[in-house]
C-alpha positions as CSV (number, residue, x, y, z in Angstrom):
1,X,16.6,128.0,-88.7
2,X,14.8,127.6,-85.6
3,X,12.0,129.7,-85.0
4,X,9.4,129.2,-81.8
5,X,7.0,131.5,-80.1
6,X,7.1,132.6,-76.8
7,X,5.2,134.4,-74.8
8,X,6.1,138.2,-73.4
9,X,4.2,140.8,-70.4
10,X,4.5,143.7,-73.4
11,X,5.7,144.8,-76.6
12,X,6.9,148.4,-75.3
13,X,10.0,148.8,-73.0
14,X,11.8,151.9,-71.7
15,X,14.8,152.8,-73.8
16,X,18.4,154.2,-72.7
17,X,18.9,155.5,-76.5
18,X,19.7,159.1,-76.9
19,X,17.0,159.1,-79.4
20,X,14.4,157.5,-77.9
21,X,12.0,157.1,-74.8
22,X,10.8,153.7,-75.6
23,X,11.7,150.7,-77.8
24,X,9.4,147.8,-79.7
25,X,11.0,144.8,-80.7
26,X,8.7,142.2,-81.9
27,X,11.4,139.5,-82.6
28,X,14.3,138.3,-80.4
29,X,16.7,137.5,-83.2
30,X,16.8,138.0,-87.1
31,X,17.2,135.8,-90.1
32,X,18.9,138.6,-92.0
33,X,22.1,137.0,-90.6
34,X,24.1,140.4,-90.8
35,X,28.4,139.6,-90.1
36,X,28.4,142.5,-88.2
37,X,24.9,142.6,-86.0
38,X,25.9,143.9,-82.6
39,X,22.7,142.6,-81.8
40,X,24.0,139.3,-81.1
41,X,24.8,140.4,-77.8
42,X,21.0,139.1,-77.1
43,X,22.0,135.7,-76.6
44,X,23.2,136.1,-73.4
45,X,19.7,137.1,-72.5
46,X,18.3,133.3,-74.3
47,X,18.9,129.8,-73.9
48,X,19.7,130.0,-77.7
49,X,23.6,127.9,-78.7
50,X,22.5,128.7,-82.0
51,X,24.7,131.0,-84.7
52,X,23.6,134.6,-84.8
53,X,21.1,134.7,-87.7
54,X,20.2,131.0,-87.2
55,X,17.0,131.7,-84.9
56,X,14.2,133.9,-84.3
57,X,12.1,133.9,-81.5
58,X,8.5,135.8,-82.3
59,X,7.0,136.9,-79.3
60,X,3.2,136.4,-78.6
61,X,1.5,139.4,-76.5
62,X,-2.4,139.7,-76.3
63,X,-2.2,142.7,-74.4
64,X,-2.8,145.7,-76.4
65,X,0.4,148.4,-76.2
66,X,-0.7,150.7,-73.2
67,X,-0.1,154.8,-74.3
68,X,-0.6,156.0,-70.4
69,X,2.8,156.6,-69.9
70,X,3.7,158.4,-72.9
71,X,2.8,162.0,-73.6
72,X,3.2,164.1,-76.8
73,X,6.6,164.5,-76.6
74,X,7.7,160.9,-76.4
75,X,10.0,158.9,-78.9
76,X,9.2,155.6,-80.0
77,X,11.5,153.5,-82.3
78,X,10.2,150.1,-83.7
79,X,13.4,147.7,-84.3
80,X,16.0,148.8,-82.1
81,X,17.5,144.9,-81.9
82,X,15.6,143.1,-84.6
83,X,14.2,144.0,-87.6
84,X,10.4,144.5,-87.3
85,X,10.0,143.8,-90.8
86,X,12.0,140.5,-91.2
87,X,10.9,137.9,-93.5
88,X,9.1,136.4,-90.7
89,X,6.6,139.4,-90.3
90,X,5.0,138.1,-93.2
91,X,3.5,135.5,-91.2
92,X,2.9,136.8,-88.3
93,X,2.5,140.7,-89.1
94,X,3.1,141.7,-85.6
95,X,4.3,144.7,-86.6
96,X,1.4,145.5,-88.8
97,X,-0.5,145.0,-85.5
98,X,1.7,147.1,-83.4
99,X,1.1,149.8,-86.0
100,X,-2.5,149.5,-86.2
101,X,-2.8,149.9,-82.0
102,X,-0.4,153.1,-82.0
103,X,-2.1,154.6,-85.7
104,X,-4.0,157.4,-83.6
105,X,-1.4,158.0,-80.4
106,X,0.5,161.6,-80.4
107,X,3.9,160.2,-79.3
108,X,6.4,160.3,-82.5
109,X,7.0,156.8,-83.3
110,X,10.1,156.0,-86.0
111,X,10.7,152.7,-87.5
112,X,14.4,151.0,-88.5
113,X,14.7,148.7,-91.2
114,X,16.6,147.0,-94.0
115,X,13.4,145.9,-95.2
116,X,11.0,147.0,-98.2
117,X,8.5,144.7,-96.6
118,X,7.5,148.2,-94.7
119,X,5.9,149.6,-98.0
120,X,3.3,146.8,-97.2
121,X,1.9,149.2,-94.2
122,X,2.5,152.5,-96.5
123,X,-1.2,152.7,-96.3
124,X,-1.4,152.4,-92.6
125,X,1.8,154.7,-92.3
126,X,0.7,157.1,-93.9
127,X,-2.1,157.6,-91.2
128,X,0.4,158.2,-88.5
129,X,0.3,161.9,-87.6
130,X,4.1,161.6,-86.3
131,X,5.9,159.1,-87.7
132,X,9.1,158.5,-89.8
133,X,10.8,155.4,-92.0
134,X,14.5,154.8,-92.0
135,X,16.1,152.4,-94.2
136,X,19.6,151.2,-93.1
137,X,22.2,150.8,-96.4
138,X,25.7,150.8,-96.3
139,X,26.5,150.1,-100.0
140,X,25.3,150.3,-103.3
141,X,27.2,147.4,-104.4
142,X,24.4,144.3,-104.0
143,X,27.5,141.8,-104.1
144,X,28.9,143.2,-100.9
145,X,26.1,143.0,-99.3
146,X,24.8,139.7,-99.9
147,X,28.6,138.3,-98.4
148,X,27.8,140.8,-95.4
149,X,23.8,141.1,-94.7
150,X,23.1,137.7,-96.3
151,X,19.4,137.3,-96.5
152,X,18.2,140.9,-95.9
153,X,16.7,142.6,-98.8
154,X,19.0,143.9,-101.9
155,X,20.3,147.2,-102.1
156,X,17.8,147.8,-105.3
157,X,14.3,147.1,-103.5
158,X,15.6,149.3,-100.2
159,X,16.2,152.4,-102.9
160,X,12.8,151.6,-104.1
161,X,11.1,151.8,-100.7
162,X,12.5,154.8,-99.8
163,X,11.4,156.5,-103.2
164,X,8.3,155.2,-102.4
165,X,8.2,156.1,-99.0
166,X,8.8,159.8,-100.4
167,X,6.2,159.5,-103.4
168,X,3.2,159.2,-100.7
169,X,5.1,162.3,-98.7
170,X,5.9,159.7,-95.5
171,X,9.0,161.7,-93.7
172,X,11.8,158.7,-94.0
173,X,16.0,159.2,-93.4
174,X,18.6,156.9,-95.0
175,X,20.6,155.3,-91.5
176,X,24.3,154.6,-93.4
177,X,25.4,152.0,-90.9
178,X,27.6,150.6,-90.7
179,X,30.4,152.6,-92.5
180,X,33.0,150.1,-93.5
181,X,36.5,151.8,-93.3
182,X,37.8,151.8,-96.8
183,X,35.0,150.3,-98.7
184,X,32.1,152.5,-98.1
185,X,31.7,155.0,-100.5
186,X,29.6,157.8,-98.6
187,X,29.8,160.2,-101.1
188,X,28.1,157.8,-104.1
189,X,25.6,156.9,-101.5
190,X,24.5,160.1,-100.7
191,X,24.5,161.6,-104.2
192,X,22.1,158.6,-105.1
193,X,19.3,158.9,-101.9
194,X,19.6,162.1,-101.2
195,X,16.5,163.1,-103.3
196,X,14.4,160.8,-101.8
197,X,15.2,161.3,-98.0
198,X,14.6,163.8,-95.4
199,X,18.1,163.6,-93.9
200,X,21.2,161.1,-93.2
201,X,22.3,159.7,-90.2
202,X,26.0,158.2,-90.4
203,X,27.4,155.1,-88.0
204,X,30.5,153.9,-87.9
205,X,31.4,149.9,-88.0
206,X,31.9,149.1,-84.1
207,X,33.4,146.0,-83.6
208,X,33.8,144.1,-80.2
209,X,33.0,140.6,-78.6
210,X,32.0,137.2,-80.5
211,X,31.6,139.1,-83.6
212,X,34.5,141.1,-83.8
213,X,37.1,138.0,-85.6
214,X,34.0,137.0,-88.3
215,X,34.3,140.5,-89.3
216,X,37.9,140.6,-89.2
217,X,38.1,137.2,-91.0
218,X,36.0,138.7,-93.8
219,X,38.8,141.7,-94.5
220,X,41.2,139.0,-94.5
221,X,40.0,136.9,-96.9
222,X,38.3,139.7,-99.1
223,X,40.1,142.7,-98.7
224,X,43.7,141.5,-97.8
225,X,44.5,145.4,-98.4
226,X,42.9,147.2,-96.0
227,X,44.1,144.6,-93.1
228,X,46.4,147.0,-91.8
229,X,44.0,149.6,-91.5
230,X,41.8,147.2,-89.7
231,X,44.2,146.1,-86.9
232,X,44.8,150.5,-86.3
233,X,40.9,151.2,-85.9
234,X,40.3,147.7,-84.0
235,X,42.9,146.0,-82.4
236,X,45.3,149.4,-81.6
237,X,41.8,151.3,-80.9
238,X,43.3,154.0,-83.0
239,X,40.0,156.4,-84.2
240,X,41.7,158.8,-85.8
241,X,40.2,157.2,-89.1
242,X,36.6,157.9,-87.5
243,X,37.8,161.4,-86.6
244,X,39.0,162.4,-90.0
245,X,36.0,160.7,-91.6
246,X,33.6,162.6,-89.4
247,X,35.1,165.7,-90.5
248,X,34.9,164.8,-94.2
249,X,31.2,164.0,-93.9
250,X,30.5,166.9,-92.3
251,X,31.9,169.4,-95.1
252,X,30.7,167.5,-97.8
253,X,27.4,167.4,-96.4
254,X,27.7,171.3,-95.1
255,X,28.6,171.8,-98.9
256,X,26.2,170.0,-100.5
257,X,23.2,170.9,-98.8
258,X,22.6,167.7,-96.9
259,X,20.7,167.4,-93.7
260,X,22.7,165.4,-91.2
261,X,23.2,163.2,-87.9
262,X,26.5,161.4,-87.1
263,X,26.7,158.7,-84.4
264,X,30.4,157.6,-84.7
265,X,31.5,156.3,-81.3
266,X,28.3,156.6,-79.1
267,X,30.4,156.6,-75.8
268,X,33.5,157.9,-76.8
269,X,32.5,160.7,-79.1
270,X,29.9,163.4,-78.7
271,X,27.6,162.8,-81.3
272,X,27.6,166.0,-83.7
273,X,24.2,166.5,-85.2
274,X,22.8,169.2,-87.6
275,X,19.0,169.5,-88.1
């Protein structure tokens, strides 16, 4: 893998996400060498001919994060297009830092993860007077997703974090992204988390550009079965799938008690959220 540092004017940048006002992305890149990261887009943005997964650039800032230009009422999300807590963070524990210079700001700051390496900086978390955890898990099957999210943490030590995460009363949401068509079992996944989470945010599997055919390839060759289902949602464009799924989660979750946020086609359908 190659890894370098390289320098960067700031940590902080302004964010065009619905749910947030401001992004912090310590890394450029991620080891957890996810099939499916649309994150990969990022190359265009490097001088990096490496395979998505296969580099990770840590940025070096000595500048401290400046709050001026964010008031109470302001979003931050950690890991928007890396994970803050990759392997890597270990090292370097820019994050840790990051945490440490925003531990007394008013702003509501939320981290994204696939990573138990966050219970490291429960303690410091726990400080936070607005802050929340989400861990990202699509399966509970640890087989799956060491063929799809190959070197991020198992399935096992993300259920622990988040029952941690609840034990010291830290507000934290399960993010099921993304939702495989056919093989994601939502329901199993809920009934399992739902005890230790604050609410569930569901994300559909968006496929397009360089990644789009590794996925494919993937159905292909492991689930020959659900190919034709595949070719509908992504080469016909066909979401009626995504439409009849959205309205299953939605009762099950209305019927079950289960606080909710769905973000199924960001640009093509109006997100439906209930909190």
């Amino acid at each position: 893998m190659n890894i370098k540092e390289i320098p960067t004017a700031n940590y902080i940048t302004v964010s065009s996400l619905p749910d947030a006002d401001f992004v912090i992305n310590p890394y450029t890149g991620c080891p957890h060498k996810c099939i499916y990261c649309y994150a990969e887009f990022m190359k265009r943005f490097t001088n990096h001919t490496e395979d998505w997964g296969e580099f990770v650039d840590i940025k070096i800032c000595d500048k401290s994060i400046s709050l001026k230009s964010m008031s109470k009422n302001s979003s931050v999300l950690i890991g928007s297009v890396t994970d803050a807590y990759n392997p890597l963070e270990k090292k370097y524990k820019i994050t840790q830092r990051i945490l440490h210079e925003l531990v007394d700001c008013d702003c509501k700051i939320e981290i994204l993860t696939k990573s138990d390496l966050v219970l490291r900086d429960i303690d410091l978390i726990s400080k936070m007077k607005n802050i929340k955890v989400g861990i990202s898990l699509n399966t509970l099957d640890d087989k799956f997703r060491q063929k799809t999210e190959i070197r991020a943490s198992s399935i096992e030590h993300r259920i622990e974090a988040l029952k941690k995460l609840k034990e010291v009363n830290v507000s934290s949401y399960l993010f099921m992204s993304p939702i495989f068509p056919g093989i994601t079992d939502f329901e199993s996944i809920i009934e399992k988390l739902r005890d230790y989470v604050d609410y569930i945010c569901f994300e559909n599997l968006n496929l397009r550009g360089g990644y789009m055919p590794r996925v494919l390839d993937f159905i292909a060759n492991g689930y020959p079965e659900l190919l034709n289902l595949y070719d509908e949602i992504y080469r016909k464009k066909d979401i009626k799938y995504w439409e009849k799924l959205k309205t299953r989660i939605i009762e099950y979750c209305k019927n079950n008690g289960v606080k909710y946020r769905i973000y199924f086609y960001h640009d093509r359908i109006k997100k439906n959220a209930k909190k």
